[in-house]
C-alpha atoms as a printed R data frame, in Angstrom:
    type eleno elety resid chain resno       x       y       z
1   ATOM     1    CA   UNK     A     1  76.861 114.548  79.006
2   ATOM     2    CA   UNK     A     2  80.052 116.773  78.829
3   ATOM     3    CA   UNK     A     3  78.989 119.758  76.908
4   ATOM     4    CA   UNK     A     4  75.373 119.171  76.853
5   ATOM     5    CA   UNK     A     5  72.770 121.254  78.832
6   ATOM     6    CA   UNK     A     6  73.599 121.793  82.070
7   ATOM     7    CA   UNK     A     7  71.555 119.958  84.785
8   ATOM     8    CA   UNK     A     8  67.912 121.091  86.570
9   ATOM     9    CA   UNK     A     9  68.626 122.801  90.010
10  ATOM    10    CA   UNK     A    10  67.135 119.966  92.415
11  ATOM    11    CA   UNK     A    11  69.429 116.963  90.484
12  ATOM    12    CA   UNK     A    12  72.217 119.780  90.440
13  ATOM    13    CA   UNK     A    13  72.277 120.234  94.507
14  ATOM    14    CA   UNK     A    14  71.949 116.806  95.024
15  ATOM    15    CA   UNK     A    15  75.514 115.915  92.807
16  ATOM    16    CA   UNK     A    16  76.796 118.478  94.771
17  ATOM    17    CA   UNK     A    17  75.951 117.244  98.373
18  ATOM    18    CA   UNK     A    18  76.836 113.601  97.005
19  ATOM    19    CA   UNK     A    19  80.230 115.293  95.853
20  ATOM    20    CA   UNK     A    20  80.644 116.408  99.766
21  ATOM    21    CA   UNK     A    21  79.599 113.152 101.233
22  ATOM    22    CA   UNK     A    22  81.881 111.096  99.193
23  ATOM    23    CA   UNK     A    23  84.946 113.774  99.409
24  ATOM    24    CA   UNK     A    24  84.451 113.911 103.446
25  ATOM    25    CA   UNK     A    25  84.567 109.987 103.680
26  ATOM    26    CA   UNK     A    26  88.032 109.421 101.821
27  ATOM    27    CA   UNK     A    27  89.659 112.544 103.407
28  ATOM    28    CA   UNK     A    28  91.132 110.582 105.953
29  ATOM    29    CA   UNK     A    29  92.170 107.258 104.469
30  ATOM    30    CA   UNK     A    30  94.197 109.684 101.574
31  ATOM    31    CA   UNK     A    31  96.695 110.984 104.409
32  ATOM    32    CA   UNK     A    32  97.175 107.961 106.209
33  ATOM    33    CA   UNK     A    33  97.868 106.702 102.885
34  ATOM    34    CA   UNK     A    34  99.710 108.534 101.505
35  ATOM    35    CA   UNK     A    35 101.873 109.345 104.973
36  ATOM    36    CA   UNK     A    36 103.056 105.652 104.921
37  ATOM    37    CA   UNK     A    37 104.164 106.266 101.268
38  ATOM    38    CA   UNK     A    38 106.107 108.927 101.847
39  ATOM    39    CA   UNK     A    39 107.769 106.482 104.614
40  ATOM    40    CA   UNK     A    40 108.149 103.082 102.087
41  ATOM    41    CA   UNK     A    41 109.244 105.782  98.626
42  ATOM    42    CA   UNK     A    42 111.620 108.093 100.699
43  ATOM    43    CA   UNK     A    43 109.754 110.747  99.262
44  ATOM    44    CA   UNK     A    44 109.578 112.519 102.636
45  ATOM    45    CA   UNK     A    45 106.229 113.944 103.994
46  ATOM    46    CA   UNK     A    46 106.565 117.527 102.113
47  ATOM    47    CA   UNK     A    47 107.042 116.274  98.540
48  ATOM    48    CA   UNK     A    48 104.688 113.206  99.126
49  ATOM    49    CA   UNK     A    49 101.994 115.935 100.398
50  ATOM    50    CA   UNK     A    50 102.648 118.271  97.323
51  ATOM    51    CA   UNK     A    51 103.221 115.393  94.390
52  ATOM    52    CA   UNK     A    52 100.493 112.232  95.124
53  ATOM    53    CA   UNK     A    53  98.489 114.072  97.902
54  ATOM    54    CA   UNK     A    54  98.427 117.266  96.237
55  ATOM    55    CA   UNK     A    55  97.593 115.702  92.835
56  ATOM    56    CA   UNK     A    56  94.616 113.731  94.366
57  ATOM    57    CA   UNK     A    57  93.051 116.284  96.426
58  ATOM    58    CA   UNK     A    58  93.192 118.316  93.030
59  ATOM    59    CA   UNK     A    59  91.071 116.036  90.940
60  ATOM    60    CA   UNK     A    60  87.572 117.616  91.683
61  ATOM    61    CA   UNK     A    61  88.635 120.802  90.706
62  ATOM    62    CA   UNK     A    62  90.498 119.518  87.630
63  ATOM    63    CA   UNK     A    63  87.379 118.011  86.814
64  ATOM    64    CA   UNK     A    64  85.204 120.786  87.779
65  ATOM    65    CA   UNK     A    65  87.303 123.384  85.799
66  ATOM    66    CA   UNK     A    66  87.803 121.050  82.019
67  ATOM    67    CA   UNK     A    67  83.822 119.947  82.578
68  ATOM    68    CA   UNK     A    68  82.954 124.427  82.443
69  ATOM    69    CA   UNK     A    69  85.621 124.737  79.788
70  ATOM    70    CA   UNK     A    70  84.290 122.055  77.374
71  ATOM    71    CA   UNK     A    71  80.630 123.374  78.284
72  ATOM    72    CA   UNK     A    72  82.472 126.911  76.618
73  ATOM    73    CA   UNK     A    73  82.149 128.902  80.509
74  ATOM    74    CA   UNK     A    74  85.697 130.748  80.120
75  ATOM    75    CA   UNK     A    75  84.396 132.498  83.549
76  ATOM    76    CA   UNK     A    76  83.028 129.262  85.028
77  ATOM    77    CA   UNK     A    77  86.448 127.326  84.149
78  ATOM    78    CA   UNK     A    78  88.731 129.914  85.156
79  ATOM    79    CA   UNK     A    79  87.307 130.881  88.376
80  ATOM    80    CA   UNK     A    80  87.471 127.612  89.860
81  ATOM    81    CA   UNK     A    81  91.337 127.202  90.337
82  ATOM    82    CA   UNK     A    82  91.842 131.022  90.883
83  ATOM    83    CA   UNK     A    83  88.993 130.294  93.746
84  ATOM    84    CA   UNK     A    84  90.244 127.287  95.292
85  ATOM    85    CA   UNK     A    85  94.117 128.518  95.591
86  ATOM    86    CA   UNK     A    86  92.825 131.174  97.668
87  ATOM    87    CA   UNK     A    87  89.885 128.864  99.630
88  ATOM    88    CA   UNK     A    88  92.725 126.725 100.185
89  ATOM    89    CA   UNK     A    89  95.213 129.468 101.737
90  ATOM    90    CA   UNK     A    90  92.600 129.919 104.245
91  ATOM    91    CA   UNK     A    91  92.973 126.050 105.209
92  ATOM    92    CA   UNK     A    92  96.258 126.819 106.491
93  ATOM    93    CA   UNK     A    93  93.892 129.298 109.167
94  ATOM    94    CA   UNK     A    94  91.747 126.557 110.477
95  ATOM    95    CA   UNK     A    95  94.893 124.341 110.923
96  ATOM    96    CA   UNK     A    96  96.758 126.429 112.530
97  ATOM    97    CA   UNK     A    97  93.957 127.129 114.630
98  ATOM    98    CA   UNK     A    98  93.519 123.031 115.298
99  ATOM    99    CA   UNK     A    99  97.037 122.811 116.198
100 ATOM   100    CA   UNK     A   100  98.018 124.508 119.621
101 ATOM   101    CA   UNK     A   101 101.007 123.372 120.272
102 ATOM   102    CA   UNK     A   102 103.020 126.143 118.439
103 ATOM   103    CA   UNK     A   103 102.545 127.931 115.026
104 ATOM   104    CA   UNK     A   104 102.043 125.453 112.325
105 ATOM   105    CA   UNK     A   105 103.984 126.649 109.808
106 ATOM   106    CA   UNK     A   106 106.947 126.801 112.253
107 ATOM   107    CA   UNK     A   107 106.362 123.052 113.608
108 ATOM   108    CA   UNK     A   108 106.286 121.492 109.763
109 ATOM   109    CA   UNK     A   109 109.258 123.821 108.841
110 ATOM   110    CA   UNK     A   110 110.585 122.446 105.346
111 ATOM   111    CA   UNK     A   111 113.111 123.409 103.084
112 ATOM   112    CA   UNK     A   112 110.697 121.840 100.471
113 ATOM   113    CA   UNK     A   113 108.054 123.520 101.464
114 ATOM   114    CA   UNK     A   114 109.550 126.990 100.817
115 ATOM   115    CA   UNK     A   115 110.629 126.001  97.037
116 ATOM   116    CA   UNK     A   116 107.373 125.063  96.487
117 ATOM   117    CA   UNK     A   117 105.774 128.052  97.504
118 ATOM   118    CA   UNK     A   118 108.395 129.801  95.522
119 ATOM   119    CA   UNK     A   119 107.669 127.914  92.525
120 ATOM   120    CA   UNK     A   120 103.734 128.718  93.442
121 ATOM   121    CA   UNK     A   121 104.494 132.496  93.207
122 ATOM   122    CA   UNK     A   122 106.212 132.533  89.669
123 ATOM   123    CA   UNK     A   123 102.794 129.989  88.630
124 ATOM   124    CA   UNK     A   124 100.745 132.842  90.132
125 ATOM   125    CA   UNK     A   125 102.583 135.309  87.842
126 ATOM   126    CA   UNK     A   126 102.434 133.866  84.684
127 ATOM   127    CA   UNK     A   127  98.351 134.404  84.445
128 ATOM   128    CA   UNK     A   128  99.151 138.249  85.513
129 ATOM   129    CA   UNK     A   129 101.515 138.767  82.596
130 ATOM   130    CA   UNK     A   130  98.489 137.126  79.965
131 ATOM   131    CA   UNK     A   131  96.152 139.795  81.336
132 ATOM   132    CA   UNK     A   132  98.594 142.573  80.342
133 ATOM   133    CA   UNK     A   133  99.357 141.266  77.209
134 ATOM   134    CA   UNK     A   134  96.463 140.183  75.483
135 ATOM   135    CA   UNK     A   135  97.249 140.812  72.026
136 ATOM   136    CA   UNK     A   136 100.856 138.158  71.883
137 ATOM   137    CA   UNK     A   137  99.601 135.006  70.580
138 ATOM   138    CA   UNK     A   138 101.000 132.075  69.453
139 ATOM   139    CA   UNK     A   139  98.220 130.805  67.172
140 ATOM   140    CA   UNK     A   140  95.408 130.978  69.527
141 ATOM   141    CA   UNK     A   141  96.359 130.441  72.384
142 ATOM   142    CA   UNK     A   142  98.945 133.010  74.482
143 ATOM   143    CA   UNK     A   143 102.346 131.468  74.789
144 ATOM   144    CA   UNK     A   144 103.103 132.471  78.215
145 ATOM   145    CA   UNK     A   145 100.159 129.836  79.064
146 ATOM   146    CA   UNK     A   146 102.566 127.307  78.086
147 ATOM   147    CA   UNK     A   147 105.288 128.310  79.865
148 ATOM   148    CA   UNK     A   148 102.785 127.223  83.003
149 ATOM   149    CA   UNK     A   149 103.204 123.446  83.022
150 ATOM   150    CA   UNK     A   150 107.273 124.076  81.772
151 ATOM   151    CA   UNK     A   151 107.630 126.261  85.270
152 ATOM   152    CA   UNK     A   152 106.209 123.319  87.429
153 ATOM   153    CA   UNK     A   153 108.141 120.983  85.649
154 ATOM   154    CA   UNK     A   154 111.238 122.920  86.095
155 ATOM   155    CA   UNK     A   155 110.309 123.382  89.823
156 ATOM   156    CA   UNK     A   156 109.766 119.424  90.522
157 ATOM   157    CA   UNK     A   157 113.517 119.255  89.147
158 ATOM   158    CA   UNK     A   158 114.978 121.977  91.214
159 ATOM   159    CA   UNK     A   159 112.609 119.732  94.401
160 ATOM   160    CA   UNK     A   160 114.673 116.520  93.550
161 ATOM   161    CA   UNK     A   161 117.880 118.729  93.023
162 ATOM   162    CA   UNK     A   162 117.457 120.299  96.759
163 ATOM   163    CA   UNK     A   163 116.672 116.701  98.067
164 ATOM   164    CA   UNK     A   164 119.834 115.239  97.141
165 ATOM   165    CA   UNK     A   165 121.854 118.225  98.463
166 ATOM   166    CA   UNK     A   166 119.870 120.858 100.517
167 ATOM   167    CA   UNK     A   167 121.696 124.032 100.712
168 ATOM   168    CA   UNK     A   168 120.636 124.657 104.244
169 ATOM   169    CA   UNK     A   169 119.062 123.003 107.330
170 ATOM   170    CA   UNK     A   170 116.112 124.113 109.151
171 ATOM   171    CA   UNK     A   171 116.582 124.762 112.848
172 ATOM   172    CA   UNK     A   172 115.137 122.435 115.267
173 ATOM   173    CA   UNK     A   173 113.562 123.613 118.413
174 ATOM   174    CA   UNK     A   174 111.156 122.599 120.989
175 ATOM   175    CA   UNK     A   175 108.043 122.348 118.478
176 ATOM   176    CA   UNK     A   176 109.656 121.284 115.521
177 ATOM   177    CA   UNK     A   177 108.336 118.249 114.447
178 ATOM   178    CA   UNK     A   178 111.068 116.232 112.452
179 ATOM   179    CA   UNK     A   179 109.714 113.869 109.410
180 ATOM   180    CA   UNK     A   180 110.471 110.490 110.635
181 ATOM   181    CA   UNK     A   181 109.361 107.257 108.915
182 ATOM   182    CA   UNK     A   182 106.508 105.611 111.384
183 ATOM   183    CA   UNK     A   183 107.986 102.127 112.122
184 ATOM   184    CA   UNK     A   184 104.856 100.698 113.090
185 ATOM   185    CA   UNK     A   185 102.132 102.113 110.381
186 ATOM   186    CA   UNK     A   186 100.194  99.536 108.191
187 ATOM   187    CA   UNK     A   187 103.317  97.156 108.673
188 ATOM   188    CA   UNK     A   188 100.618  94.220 107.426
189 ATOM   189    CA   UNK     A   189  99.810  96.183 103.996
190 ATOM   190    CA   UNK     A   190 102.591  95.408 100.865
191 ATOM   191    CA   UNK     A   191 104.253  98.756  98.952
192 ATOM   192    CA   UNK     A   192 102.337  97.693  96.223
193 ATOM   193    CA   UNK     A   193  98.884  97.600  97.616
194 ATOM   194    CA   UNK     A   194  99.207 100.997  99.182
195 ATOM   195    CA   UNK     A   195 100.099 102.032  95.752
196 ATOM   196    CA   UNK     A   196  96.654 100.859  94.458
197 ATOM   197    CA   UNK     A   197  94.513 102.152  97.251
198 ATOM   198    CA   UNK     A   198  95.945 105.335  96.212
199 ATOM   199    CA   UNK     A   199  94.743 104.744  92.914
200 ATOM   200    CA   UNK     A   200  91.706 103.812  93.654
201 ATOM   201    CA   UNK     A   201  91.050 106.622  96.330
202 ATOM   202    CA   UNK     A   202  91.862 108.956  93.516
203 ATOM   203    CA   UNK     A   203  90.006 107.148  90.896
204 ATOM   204    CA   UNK     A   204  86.703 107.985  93.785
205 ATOM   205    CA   UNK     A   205  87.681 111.606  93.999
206 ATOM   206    CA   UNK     A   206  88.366 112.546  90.392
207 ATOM   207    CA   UNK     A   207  84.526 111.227  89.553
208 ATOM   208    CA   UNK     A   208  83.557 113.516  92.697
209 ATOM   209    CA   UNK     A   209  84.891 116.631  89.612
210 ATOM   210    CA   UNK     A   210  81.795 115.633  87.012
211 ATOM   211    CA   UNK     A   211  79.671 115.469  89.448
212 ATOM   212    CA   UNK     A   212  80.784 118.722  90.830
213 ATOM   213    CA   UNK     A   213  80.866 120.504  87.261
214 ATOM   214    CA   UNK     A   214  77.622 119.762  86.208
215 ATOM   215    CA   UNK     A   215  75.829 120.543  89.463
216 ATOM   216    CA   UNK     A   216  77.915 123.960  89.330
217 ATOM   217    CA   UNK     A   217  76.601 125.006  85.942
218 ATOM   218    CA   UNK     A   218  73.146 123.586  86.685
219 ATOM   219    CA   UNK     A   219  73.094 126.026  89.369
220 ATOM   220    CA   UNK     A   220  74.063 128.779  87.055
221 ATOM   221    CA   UNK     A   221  71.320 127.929  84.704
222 ATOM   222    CA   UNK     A   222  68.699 127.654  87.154
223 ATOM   223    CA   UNK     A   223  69.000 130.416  88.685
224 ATOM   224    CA   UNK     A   224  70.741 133.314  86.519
225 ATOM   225    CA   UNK     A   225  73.517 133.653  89.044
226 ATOM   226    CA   UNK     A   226  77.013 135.102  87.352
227 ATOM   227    CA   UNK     A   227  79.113 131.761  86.513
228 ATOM   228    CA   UNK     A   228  82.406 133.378  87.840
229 ATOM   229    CA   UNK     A   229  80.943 133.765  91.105
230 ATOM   230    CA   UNK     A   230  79.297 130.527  91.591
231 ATOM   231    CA   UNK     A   231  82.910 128.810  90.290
232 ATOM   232    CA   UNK     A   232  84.695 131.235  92.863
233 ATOM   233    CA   UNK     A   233  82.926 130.745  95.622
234 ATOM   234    CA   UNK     A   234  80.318 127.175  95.488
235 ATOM   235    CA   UNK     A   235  81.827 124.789  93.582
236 ATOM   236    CA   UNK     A   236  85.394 126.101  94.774
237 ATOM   237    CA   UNK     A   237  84.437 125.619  98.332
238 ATOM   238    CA   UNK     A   238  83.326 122.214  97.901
239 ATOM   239    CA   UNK     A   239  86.680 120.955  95.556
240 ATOM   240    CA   UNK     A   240  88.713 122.455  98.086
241 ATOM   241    CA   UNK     A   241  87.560 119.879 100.692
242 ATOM   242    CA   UNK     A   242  89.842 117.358 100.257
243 ATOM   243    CA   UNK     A   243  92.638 119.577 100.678
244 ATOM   244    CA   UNK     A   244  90.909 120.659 104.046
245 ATOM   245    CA   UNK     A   245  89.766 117.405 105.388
246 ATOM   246    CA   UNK     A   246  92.958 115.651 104.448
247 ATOM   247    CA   UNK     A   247  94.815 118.891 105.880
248 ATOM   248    CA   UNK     A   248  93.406 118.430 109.597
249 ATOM   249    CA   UNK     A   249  93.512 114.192 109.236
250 ATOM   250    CA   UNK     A   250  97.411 115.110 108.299
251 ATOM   251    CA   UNK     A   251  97.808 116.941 111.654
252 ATOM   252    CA   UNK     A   252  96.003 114.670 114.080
253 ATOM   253    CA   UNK     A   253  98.190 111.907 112.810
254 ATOM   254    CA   UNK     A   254 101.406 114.523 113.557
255 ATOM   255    CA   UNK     A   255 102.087 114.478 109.855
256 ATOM   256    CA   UNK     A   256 102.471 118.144 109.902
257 ATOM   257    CA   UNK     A   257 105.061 118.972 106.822
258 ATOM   258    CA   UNK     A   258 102.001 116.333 104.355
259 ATOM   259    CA   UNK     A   259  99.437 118.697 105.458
260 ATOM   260    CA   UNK     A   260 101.253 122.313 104.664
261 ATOM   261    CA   UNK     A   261 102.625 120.088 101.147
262 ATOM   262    CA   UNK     A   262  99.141 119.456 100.197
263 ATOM   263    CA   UNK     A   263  98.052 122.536 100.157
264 ATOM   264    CA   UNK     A   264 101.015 124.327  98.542
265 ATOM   265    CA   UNK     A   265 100.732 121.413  96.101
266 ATOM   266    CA   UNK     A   266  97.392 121.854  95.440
267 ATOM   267    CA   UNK     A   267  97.869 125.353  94.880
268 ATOM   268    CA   UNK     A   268 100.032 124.550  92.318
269 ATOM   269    CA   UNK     A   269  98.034 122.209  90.406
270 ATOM   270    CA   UNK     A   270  94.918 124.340  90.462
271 ATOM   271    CA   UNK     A   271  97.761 126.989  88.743
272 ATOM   272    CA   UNK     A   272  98.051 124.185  86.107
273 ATOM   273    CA   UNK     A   273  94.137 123.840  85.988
274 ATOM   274    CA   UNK     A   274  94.627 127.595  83.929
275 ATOM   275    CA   UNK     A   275  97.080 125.636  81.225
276 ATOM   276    CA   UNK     A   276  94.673 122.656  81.200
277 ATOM   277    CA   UNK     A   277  91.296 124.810  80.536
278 ATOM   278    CA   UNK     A   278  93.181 127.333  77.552
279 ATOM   279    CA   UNK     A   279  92.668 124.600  74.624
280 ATOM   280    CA   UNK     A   280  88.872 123.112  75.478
281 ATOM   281    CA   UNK     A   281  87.583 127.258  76.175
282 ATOM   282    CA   UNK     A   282  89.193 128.202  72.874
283 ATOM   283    CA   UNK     A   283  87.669 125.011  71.033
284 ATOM   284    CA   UNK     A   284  84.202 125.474  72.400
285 ATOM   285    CA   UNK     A   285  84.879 129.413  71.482
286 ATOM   286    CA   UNK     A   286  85.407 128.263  67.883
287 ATOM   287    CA   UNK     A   287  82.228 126.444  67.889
288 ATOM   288    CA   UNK     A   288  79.886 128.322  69.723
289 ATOM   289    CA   UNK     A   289  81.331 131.980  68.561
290 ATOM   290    CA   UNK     A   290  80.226 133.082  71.895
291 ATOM   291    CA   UNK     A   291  81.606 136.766  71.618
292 ATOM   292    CA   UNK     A   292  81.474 137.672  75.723
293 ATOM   293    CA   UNK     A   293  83.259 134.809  76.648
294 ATOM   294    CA   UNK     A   294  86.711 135.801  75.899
295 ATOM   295    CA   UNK     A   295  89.640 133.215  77.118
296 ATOM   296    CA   UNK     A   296  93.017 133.173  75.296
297 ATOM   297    CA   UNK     A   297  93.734 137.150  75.458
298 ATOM   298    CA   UNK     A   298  91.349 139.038  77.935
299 ATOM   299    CA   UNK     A   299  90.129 142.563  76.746
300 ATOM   300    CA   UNK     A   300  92.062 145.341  78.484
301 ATOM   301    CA   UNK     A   301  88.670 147.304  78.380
302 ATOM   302    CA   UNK     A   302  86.231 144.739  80.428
């Protein structure tokens, strides 16, 4: 149960390993899914990768991060989408490493793509400007936190603004790969169906974030390890997956600008993961009084 004690170690390894079987074994089906909506929508591979794909393959750590902050973990929460944005970054690595043609980023260049690493950056800021400014408040919770989800929202209307009339073109070469629909993918399968294998794909890998929650803070309490590490490193590693495994199924399938989307829109929703955690920490704060686990204003001193 949300909230309640946190698992034994042996059931708390094994929802993590089933948590890595079942996000390994959708991986694939999510890209190819998601590549033929960005085809049927018009969305275009980069914004389809960074909206739907970028939204699923967030799930786990959505869950993993509101499971630690209704459990009251500030650290536990917190670490998890600070942790996976840079796990994530590192994807980029092994697929550029997979991909030997030419330098990835270069092949899936995308005017989209930049924006959304530019909105990224200003997410990435906001959480620096709470740390050094822990006494503003508004109520109890520090108002720059909600300026989080108004910054993505703001960026996802700039993304349909630069659709309609991009302000420049990227330059094709040799090993660009241009996003063209694929005439011939899942011709059989209706608009509408791919719509609810999505949902149901997601609806898989959303209950892989419980799973992954619990067994994270069962390992804590098992073993005395710091939460903040274990959320930074274990339990990042393994809700980062689906942005891996759906990253390197996205480039075997030459869907090169849905892989780099994913992961810049993961990034970004593991930003919002920070906005999402703020209310359930402080609640559980209120309840518990835990005095170390500080999570609206951090203490300049610690």
């Amino acid at each position: 149960m949300i909230g309640g004690p946190p698992w034994p170690l042996l059931p708390s390894v094994i929802a993590l390993v089933v948590a890595l079987a079942v996000i390994m074994s959708v991986g694939r089906r999510l890209a190819a899914t998601v590549d033929v909506l960005a085809d049927r929508t018009g969305m275009g591979e980069a914004a389809a990768g960074a909206l739907l794909l970028g939204a699923v393959t967030s799930l786990p750590g959505i869950g993993t991060t509101v499971v630690g902050a209704l459990g009251g973990d500030a650290q536990f929460a917190l670490a998890n989408p600070l942790g996976g944005i840079a796990v994530q970054t590192v994807w980029l690595a092994i697929a550029d490493l997979l991909y030997r043609r030419s330098n990835i980023e270069h092949a899936a260049a995308s005017l989209e793509n930049i924006l959304q690493s530019l909105v990224l950056i200003a997410l990435l800021c906001i959480p620096v400007v709470t740390y050094a400014t822990p006494t503003l408040r508004l109520g109890w919770v520090h108002p720059a936190s909600l300026a989080i989800p108004l910054f993505y929202l703001y960026g996802l209307r700039l993304l349909q603004r630069l659709r309609r009339k991009p302000m420049w073109q990227a330059t094709q070469t040799s090993d660009t790969r241009q996003d063209e629909p694929d005439d011939d993918a899942d011709d059989a399968i209706s608009t509408t169906r791919l719509w609810w294998r999505l949902a149901a794909l997601a609806a898989v890998v959303a209950a892989t974030g419980y799973l992954i929650g619990q067994g994270g803070l069962g390992v804590v309490a098992a073993t005395g390890l710091p939460s903040g590490p274990v959320g930074f490193t274990l339990t990042t590693a393994i809700t980062s997956l689906p942005e891996l495994v759906t990253l390197i199924a996205a480039v075997r399938i030459g869907a090169l600008s849905l892989g780099i989307g994913n992961i810049i829109g993961g990034n970004a929703f593991d930003a919002l993961m920070i906005f999402l955690a703020v209310p359930p920490i402080c609640g559980a704060r209120s309840k518990r009084m835990h005095p170390q686990r500080r999570c609206c204003s951090p203490d300049p001193r610690s």
